[in-house]
TORKOL-4160 file (C-alpha; in steps of 0.2 Angstrom, whole numbers, padded with zeros to 4 digits, m for minus):
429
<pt num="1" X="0049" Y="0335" Z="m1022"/>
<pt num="2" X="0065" Y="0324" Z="m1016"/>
<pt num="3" X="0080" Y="0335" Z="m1014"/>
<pt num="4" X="0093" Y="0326" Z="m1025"/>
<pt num="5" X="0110" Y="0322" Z="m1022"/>
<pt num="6" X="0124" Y="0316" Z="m1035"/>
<pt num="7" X="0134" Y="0302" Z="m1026"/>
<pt num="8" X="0151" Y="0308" Z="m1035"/>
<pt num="9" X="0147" Y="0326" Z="m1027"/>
<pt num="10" X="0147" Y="0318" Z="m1010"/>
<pt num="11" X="0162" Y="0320" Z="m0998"/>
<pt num="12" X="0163" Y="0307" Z="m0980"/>
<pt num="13" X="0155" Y="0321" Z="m0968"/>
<pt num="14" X="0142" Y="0325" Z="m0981"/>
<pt num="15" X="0136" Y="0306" Z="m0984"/>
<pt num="16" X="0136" Y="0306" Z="m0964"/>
<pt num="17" X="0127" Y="0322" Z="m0962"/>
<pt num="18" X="0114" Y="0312" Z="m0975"/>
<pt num="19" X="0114" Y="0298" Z="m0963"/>
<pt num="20" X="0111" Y="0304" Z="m0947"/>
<pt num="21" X="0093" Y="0306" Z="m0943"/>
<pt num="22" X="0082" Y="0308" Z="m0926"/>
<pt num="23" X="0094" Y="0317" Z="m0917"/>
<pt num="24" X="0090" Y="0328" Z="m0902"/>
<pt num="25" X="0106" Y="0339" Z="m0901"/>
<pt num="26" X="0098" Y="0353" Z="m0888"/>
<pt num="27" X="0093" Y="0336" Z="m0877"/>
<pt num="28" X="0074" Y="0345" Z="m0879"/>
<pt num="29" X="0066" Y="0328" Z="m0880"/>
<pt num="30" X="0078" Y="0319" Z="m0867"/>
<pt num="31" X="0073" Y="0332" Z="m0853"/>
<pt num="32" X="0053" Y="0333" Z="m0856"/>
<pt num="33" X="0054" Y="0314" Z="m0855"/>
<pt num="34" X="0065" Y="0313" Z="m0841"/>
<pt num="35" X="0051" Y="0324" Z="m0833"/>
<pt num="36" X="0039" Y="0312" Z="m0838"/>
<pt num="37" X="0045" Y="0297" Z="m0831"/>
<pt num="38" X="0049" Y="0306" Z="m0814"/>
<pt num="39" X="0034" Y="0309" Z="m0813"/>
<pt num="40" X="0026" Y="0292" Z="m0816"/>
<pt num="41" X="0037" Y="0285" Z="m0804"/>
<pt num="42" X="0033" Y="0296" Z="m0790"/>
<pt num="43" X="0014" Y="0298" Z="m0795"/>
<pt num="44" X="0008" Y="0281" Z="m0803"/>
<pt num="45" X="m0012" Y="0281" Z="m0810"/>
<pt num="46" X="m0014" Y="0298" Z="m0804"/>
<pt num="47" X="0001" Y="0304" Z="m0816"/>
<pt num="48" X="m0005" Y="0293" Z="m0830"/>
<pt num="49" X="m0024" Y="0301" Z="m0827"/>
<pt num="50" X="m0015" Y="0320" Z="m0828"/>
<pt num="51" X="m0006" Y="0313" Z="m0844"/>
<pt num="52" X="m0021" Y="0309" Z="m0853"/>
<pt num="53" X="m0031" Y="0323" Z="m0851"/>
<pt num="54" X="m0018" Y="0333" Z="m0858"/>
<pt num="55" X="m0010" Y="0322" Z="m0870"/>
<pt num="56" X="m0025" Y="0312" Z="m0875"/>
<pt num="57" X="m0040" Y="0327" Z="m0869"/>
<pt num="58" X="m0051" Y="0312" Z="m0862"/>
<pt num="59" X="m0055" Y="0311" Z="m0844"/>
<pt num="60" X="m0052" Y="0293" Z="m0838"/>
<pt num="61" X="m0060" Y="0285" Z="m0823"/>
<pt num="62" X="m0049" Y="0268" Z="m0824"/>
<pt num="63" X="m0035" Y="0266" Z="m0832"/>
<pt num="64" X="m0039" Y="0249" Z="m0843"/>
<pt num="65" X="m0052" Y="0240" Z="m0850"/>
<pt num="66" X="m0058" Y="0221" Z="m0849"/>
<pt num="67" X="m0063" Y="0208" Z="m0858"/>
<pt num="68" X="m0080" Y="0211" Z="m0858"/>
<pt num="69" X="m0075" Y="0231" Z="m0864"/>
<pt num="70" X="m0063" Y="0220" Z="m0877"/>
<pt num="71" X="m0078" Y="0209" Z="m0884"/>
<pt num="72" X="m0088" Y="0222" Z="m0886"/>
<pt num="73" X="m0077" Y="0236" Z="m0899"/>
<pt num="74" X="m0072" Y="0220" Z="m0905"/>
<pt num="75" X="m0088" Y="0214" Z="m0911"/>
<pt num="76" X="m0089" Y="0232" Z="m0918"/>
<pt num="77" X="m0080" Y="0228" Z="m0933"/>
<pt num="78" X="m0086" Y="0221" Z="m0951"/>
<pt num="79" X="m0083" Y="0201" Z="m0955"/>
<pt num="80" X="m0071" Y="0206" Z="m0969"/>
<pt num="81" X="m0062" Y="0217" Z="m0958"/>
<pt num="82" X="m0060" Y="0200" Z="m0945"/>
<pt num="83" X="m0056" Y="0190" Z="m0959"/>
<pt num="84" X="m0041" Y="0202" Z="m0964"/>
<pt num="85" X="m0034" Y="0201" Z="m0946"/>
<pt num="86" X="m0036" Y="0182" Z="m0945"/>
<pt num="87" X="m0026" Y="0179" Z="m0961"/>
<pt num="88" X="m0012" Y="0192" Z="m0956"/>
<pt num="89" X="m0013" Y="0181" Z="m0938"/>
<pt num="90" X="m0012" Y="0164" Z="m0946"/>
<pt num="91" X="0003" Y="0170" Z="m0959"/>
<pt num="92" X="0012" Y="0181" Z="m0945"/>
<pt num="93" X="0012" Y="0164" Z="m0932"/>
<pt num="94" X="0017" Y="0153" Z="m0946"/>
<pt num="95" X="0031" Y="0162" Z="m0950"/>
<pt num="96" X="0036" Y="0162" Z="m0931"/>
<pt num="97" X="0031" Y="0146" Z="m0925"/>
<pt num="98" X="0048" Y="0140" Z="m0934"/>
<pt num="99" X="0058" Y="0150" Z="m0923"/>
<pt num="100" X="0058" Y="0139" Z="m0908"/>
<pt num="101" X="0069" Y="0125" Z="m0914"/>
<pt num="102" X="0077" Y="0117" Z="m0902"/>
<pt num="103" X="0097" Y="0118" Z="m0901"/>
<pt num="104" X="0109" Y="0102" Z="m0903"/>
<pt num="105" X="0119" Y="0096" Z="m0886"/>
<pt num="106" X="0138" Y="0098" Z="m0891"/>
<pt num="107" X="0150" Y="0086" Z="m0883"/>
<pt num="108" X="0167" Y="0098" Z="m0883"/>
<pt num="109" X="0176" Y="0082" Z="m0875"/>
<pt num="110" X="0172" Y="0065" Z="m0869"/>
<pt num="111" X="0162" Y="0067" Z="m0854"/>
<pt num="112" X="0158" Y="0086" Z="m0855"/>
<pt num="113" X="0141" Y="0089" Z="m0865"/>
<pt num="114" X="0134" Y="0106" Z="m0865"/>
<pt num="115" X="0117" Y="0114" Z="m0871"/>
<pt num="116" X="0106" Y="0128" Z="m0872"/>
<pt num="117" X="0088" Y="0129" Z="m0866"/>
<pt num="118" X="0074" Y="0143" Z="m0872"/>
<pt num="119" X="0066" Y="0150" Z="m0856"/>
<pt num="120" X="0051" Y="0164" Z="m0861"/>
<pt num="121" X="0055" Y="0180" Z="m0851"/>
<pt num="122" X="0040" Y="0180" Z="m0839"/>
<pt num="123" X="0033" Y="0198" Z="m0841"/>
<pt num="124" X="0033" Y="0210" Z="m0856"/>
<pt num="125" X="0027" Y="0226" Z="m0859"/>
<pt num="126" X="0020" Y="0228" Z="m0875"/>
<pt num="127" X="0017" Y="0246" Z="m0882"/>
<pt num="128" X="0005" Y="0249" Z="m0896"/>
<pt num="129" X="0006" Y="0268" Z="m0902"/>
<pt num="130" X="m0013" Y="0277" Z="m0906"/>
<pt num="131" X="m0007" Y="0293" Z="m0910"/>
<pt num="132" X="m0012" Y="0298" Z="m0927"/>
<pt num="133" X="m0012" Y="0281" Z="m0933"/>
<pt num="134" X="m0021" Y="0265" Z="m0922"/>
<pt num="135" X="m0009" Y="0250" Z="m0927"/>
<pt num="136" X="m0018" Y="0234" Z="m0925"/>
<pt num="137" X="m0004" Y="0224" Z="m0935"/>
<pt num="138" X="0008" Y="0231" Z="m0921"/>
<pt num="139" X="m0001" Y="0222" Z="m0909"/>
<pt num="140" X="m0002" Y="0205" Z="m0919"/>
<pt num="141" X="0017" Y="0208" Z="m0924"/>
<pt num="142" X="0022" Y="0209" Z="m0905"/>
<pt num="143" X="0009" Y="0198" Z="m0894"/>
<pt num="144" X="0010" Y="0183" Z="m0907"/>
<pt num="145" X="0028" Y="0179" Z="m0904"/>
<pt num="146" X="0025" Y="0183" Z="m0885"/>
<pt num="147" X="0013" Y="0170" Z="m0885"/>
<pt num="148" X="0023" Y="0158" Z="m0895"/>
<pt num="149" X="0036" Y="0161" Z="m0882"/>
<pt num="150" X="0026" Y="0158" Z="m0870"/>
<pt num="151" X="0027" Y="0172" Z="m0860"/>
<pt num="152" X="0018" Y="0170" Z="m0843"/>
<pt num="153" X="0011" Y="0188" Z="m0842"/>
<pt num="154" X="0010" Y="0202" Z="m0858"/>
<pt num="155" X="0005" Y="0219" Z="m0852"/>
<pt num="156" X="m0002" Y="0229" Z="m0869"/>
<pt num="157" X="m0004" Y="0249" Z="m0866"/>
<pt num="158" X="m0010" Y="0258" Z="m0880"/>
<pt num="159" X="m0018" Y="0276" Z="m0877"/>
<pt num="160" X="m0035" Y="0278" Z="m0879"/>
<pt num="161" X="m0047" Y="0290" Z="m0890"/>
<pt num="162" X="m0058" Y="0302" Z="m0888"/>
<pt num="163" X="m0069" Y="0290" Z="m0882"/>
<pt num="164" X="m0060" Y="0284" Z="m0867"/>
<pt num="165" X="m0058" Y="0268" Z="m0878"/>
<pt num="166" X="m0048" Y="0257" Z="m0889"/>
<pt num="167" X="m0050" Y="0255" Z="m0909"/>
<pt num="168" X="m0060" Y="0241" Z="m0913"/>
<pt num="169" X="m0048" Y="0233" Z="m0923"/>
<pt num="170" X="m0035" Y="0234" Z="m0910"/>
<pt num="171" X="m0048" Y="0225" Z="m0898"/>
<pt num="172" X="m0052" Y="0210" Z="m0911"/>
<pt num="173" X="m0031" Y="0206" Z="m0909"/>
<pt num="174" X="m0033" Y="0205" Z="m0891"/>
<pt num="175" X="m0045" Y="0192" Z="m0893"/>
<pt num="176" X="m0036" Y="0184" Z="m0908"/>
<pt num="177" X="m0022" Y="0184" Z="m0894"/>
<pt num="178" X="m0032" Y="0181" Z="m0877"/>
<pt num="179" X="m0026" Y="0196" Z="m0867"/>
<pt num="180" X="m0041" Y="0202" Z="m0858"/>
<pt num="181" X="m0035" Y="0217" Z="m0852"/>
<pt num="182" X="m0027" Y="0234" Z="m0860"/>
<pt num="183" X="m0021" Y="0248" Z="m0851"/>
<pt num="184" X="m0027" Y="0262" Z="m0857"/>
<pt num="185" X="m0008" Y="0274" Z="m0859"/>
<pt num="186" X="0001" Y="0280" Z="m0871"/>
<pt num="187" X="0017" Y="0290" Z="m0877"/>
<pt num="188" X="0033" Y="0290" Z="m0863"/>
<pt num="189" X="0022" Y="0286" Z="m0848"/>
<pt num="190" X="0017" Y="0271" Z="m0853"/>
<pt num="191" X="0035" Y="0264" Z="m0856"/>
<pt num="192" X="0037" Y="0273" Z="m0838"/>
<pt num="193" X="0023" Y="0264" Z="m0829"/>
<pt num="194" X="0028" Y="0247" Z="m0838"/>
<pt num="195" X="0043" Y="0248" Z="m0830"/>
<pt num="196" X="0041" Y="0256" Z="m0812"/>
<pt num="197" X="0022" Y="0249" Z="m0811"/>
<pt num="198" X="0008" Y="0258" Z="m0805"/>
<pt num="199" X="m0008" Y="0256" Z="m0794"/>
<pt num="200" X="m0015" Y="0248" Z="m0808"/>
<pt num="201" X="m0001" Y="0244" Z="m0822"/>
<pt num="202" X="0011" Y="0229" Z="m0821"/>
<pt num="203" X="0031" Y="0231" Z="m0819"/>
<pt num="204" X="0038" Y="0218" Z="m0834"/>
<pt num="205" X="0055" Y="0212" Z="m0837"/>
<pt num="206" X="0057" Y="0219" Z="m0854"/>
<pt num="207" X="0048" Y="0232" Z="m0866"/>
<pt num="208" X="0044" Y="0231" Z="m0883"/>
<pt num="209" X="0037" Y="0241" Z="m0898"/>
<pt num="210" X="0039" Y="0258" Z="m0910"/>
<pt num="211" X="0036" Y="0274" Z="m0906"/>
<pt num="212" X="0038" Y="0293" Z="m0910"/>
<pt num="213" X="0056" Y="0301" Z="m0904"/>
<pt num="214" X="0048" Y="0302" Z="m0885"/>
<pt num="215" X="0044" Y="0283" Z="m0884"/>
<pt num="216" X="0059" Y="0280" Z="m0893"/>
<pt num="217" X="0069" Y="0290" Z="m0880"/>
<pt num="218" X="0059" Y="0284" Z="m0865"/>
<pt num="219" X="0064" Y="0268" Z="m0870"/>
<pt num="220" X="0082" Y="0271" Z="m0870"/>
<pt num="221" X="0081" Y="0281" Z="m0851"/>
<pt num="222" X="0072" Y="0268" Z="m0845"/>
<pt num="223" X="0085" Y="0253" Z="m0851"/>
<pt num="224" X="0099" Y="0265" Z="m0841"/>
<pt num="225" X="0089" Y="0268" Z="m0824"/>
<pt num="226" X="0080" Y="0254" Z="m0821"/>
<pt num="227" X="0084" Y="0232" Z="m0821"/>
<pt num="228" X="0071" Y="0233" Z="m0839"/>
<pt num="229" X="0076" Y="0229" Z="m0855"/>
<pt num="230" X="0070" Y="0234" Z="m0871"/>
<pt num="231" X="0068" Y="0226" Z="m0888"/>
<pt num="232" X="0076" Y="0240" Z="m0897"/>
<pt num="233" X="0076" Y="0258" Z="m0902"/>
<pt num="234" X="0061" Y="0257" Z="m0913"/>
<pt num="235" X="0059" Y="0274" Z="m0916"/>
<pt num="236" X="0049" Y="0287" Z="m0931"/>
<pt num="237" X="0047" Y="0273" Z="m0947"/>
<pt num="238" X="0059" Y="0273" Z="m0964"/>
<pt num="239" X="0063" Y="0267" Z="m0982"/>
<pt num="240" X="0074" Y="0265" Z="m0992"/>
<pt num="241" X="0073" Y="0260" Z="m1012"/>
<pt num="242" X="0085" Y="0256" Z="m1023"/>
<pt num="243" X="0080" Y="0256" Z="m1040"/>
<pt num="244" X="0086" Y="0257" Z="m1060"/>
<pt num="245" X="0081" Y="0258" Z="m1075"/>
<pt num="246" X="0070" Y="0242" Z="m1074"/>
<pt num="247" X="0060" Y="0250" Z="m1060"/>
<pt num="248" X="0042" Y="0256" Z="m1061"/>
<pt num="249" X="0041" Y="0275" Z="m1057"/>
<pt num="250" X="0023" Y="0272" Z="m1049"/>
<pt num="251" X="0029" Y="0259" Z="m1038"/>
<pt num="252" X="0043" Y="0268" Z="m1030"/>
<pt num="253" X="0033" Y="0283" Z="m1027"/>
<pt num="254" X="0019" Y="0273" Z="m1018"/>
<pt num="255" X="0033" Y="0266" Z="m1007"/>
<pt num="256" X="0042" Y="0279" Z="m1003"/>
<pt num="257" X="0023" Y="0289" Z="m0999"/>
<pt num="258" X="0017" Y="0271" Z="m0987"/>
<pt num="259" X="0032" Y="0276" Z="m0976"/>
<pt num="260" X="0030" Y="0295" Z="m0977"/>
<pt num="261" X="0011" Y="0295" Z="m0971"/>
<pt num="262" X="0017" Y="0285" Z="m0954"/>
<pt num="263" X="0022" Y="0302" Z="m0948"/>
<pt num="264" X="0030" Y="0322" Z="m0951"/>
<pt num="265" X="0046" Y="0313" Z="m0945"/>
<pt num="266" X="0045" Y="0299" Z="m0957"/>
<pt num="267" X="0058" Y="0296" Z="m0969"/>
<pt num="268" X="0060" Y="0290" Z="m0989"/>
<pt num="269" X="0075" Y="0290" Z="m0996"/>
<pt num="270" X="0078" Y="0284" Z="m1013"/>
<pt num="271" X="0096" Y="0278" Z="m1021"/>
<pt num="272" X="0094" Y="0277" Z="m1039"/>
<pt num="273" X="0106" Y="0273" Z="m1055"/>
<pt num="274" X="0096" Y="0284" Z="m1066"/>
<pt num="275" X="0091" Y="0304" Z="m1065"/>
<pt num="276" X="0076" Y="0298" Z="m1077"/>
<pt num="277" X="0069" Y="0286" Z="m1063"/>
<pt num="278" X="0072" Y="0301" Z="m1050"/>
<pt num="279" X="0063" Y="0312" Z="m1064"/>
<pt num="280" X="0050" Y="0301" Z="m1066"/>
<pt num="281" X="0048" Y="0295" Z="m1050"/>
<pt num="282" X="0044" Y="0314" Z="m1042"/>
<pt num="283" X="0031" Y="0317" Z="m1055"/>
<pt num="284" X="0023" Y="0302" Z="m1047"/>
<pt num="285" X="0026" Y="0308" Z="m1030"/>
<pt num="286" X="0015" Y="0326" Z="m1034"/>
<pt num="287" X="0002" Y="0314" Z="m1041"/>
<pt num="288" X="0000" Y="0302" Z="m1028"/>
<pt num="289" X="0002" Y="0314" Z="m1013"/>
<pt num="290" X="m0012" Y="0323" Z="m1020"/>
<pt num="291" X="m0026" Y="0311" Z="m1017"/>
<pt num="292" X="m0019" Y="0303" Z="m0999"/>
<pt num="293" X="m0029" Y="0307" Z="m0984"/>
<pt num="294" X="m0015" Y="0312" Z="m0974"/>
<pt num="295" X="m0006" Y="0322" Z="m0988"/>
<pt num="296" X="0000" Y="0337" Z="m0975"/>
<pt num="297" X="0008" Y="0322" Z="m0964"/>
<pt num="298" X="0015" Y="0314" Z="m0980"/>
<pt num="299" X="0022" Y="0331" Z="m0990"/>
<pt num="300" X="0032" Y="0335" Z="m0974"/>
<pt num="301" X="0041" Y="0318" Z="m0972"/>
<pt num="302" X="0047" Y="0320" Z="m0992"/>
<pt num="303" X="0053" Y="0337" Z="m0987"/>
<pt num="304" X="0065" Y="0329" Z="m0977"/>
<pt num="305" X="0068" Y="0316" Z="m0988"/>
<pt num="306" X="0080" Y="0313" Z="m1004"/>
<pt num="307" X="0086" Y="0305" Z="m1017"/>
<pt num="308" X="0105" Y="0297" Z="m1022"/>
<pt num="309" X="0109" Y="0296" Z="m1038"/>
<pt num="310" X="0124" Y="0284" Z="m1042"/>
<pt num="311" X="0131" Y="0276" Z="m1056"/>
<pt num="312" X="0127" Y="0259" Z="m1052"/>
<pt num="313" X="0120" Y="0247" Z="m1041"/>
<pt num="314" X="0135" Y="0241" Z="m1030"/>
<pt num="315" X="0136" Y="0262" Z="m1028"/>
<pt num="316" X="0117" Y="0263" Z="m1022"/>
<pt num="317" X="0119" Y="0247" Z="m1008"/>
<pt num="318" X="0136" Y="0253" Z="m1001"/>
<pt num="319" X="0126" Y="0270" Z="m0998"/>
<pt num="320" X="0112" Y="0259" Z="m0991"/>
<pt num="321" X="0124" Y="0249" Z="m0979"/>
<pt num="322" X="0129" Y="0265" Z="m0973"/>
<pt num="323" X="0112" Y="0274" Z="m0970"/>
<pt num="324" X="0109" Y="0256" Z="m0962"/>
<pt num="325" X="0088" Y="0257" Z="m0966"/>
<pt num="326" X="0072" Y="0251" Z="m0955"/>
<pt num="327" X="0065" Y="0246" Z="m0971"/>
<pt num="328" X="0075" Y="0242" Z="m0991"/>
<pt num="329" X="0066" Y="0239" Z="m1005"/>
<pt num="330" X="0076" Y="0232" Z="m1019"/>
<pt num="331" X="0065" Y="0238" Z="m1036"/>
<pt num="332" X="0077" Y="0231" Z="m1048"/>
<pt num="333" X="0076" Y="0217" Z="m1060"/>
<pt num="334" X="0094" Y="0212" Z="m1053"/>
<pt num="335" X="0089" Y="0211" Z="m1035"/>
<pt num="336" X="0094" Y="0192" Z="m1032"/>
<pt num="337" X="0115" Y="0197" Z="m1037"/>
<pt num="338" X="0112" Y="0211" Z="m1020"/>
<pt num="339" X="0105" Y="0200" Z="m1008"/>
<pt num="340" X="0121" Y="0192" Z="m1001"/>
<pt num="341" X="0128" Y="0211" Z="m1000"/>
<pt num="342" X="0116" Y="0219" Z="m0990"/>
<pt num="343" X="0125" Y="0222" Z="m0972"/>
<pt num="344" X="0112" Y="0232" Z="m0964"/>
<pt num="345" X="0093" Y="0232" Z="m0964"/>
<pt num="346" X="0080" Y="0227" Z="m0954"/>
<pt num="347" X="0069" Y="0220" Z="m0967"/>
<pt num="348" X="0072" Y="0218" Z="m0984"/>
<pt num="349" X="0058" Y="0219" Z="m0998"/>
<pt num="350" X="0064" Y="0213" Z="m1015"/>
<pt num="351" X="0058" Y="0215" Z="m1032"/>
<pt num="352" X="0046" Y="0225" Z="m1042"/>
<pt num="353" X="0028" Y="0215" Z="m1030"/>
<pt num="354" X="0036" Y="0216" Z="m1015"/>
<pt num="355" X="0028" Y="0232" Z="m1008"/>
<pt num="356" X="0033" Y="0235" Z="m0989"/>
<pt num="357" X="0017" Y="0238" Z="m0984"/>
<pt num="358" X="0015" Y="0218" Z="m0988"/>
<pt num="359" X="0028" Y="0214" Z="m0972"/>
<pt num="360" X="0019" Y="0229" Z="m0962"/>
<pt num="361" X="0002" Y="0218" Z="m0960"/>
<pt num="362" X="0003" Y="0201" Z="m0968"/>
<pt num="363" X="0017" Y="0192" Z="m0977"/>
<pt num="364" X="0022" Y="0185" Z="m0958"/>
<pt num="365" X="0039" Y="0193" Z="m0955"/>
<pt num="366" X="0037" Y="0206" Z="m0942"/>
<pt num="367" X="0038" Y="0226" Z="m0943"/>
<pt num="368" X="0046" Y="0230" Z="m0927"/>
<pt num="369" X="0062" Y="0235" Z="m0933"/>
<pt num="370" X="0076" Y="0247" Z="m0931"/>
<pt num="371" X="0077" Y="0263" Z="m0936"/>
<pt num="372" X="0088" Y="0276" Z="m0934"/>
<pt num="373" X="0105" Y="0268" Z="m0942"/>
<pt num="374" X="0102" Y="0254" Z="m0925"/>
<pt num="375" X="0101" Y="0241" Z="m0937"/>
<pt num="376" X="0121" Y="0241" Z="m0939"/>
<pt num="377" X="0115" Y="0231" Z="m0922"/>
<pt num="378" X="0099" Y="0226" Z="m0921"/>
<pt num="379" X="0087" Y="0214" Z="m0927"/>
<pt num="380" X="0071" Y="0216" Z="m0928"/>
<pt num="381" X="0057" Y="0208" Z="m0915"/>
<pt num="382" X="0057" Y="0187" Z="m0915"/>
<pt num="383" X="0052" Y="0173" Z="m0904"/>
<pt num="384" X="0071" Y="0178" Z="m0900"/>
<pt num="385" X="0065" Y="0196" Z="m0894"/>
<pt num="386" X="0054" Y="0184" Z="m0880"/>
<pt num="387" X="0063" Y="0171" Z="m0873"/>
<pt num="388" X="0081" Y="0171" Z="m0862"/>
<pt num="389" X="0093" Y="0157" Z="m0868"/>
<pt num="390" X="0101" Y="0145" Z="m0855"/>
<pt num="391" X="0117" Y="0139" Z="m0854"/>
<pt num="392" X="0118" Y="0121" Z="m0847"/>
<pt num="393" X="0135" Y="0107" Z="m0844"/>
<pt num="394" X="0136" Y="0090" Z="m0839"/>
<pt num="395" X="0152" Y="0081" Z="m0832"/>
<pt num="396" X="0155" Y="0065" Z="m0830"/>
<pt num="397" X="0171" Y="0057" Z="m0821"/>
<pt num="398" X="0179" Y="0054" Z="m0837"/>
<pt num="399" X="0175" Y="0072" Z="m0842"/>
<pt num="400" X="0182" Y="0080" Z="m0827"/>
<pt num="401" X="0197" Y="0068" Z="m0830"/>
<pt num="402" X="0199" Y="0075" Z="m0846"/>
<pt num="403" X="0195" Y="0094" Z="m0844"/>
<pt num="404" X="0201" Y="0096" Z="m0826"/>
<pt num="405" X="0220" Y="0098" Z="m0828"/>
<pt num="406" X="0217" Y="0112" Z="m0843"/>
<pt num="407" X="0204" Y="0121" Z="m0830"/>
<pt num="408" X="0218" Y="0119" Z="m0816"/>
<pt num="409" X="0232" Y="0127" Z="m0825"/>
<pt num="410" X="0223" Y="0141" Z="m0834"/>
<pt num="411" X="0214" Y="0145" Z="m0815"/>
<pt num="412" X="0232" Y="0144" Z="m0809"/>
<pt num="413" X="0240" Y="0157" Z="m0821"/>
<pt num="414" X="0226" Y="0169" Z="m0818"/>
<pt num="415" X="0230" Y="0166" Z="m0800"/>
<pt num="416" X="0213" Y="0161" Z="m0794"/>
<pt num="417" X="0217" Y="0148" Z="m0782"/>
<pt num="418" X="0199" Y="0143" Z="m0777"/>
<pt num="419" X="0194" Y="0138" Z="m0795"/>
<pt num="420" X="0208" Y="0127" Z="m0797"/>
<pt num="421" X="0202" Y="0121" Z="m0779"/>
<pt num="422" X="0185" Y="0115" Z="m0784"/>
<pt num="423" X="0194" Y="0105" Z="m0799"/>
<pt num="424" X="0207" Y="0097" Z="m0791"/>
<pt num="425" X="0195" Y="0091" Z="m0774"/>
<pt num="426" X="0182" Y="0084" Z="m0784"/>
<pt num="427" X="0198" Y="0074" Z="m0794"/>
<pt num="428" X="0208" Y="0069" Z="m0777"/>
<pt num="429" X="0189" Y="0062" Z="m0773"/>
């Protein structure tokens, strides 16, 4: 099933070629979506309408639905099925909530004090995708720390169904998060409409959430051509798991298979310490792959996918670091010696109970992470992702008697008369 590699047998450009994923080398992808967001721009709602009978095949009169659309798919759903999202709500808040601490005010001298501030970035753009898969914990994962933040306007597009709606469950999270309103677009467009606006959709300051390659690279256009930011490239999901001999064949295989059956371009990599795990754990992998619903989705993300052997653990995280993983899962009865020497990851799953599907819905930590290799540079979505952090200073006399001569000399040998001016004035005063 996994192609397998020997680590011994691997040269630099091979390990690289291992490593690089998502690429689009003919720039296919880049040019459709380029299209796509000329369009938008020029065209607004009537774009977006086009894009959905063919993208979506549903015919849409409006372009969103409201909060009396939202309460009714919502109450749609079971009272198990609520409870499950309130639980995942309450966990993924709790762990957020304690991102907001407040920062200390630093004297640097006698008389100069100096602080920072947290100010919520007034309008996101969150983007939920519905393709082959409706993610309602996407929705809790990025409107929960919006709100925590306390951003003033959160735009949500998600494409709709067949139906000209939205999921039920996705519905029952706006009302968890009391948005009344979802605009009913998805793929490339709707990063394009969230940050030109439409007749009916919102410009935001900043866009957030995963995606397949065209989101992903919409994402990226849009942070080049236009004053919006973006959280990061969040783009088709990925695993990796290291694991020896204390490792449960079973439980690899069903970790590597939760990441493959997000999509055809998903990716499961395994970095092992023992051929008998690998051996072992492919078995599993035919098993398991058998009974899954979307097994044809599934069986052509482990075809792209493979496994590491190496002949020990520091050998498996070095080769982690350098594939740089959305998501590492550390099966190993060791797992607390590798904490301190994982460099790059966006969330980390360790021991043999710690399946990643745990952080996908409802341990708290949030799943919008970076894929790609970008988390040798990002992190993943926080209270941080929602806010803008302000620098403040205070002077008093004796603080501009103490700082002002430093500030006057390094102005002066910089040569920029008019700052040392605006110290020495307020002195000679």
């Amino acid at each position: 099933m996994l192609k397998t590699y020997l680590y011994q047998d691997l040269d630099q450009a091979k390990i690289q070629e291992l490593i690089n994923r998502n690429t689009d080398p003919n720039n296919s992808i880049q040019d459709t979506v380029l299209g796509i967001v000329e369009e938008v721009k020029t065209h607004g709602d009537a774009a977006l309408k086009n894009y959905a009978a063919k993208f979506d095949k549903v015919e849409l009169d409006k372009l969103f639905l409201d909060a009396s659309d939202i309460e009714e798919l919502a109450m749609g759903i079971s009272r198990d099925q609520m409870r499950a999202l309130e639980i995942a709500f309450q966990n993924i808040h709790k762990f957020h909530s304690y991102q907001t601490k407040r920062e200390r005010t630093v004297e640097t001298m006698p008389g100069v004090t100096c602080w920072r501030e947290l100010r919520p970035i007034e309008k996101v753009g969150l983007y939920i995708p519905g393709g082959s898969a409706v993610l309602p914990s996407t929705l809790l994962m990025l409107g929960i720390p919006a709100r925590i933040a306390g951003c003033r306007e959160i735009v949500v597009c998600s494409p709709p169904q067949n139906n000209g709606k939205i999921n039920g469950f996705v519905a029952y999270c706006l009302k968890l998060l009391r948005i009344e309103r979802v605009y009913l677009v998805g793929g490339a467009q709707a990063v394009a409409a969230m940050a030109f606006g439409t007749e009916s959709i919102p410009k935001v300051n900043k866009i957030f959430g995963p995606g397949n390659q065209f989101v992903t690279k919409a994402k990226s256009l849009i942070q080049g051509i236009t004053d919006v930011a973006i959280d990061m490239p969040a783009g088709p999901s990925e695993v990796l798991v290291i694991a020896d001999e204390s490792a449960n064949p079973a439980f690899v295989a069903a970790d590597l298979l939760a990441q493959a059956e997000h999509g055809a371009d998903s990716q499961a990599v395994l970095t092992t310490t023992s051929a008998s795990i690998a051996e072992k754990v492919n078995k599993e992998l035919i098993s398991q792959l058998a009974i899954l619903p979307r097994k044809e989705l599934a069986a052509k993300a482990i075809e792209n996918s493979y496994v590491v052997i190496c002949d020990d653990l520091q050998t498996c995280m070095s080769f982690s670091n350098a594939y740089a993983p959305e998501h590492l899962i550390i099966e190993s009865d060791q797992w607390k010696s590798l904490v301190n020497k994982v460099v790059n990851a966006g969330s980390v799953f360790l021991g043999h109970l710690t399946p990643e599907s745990a952080g996908d819905y409802a341990s708290g930590t949030n799943h919008t992470l970076p894929t790609s290799g970008y988390a040798r540079s990002y992190s993943g979505v926080s209270v941080d992702s929602f806010v803008k952090k302000i620098t403040f200073q205070h002077i008093t006399e004796q603080g501009l008697d103490q700082i002002g001569s430093t500030v006057e000399i390094l102005a002066e040998l910089e040569g920029l008369q008019a700052h040392k001016n605006a110290v020495s004035i307020r002195k000679k005063a």
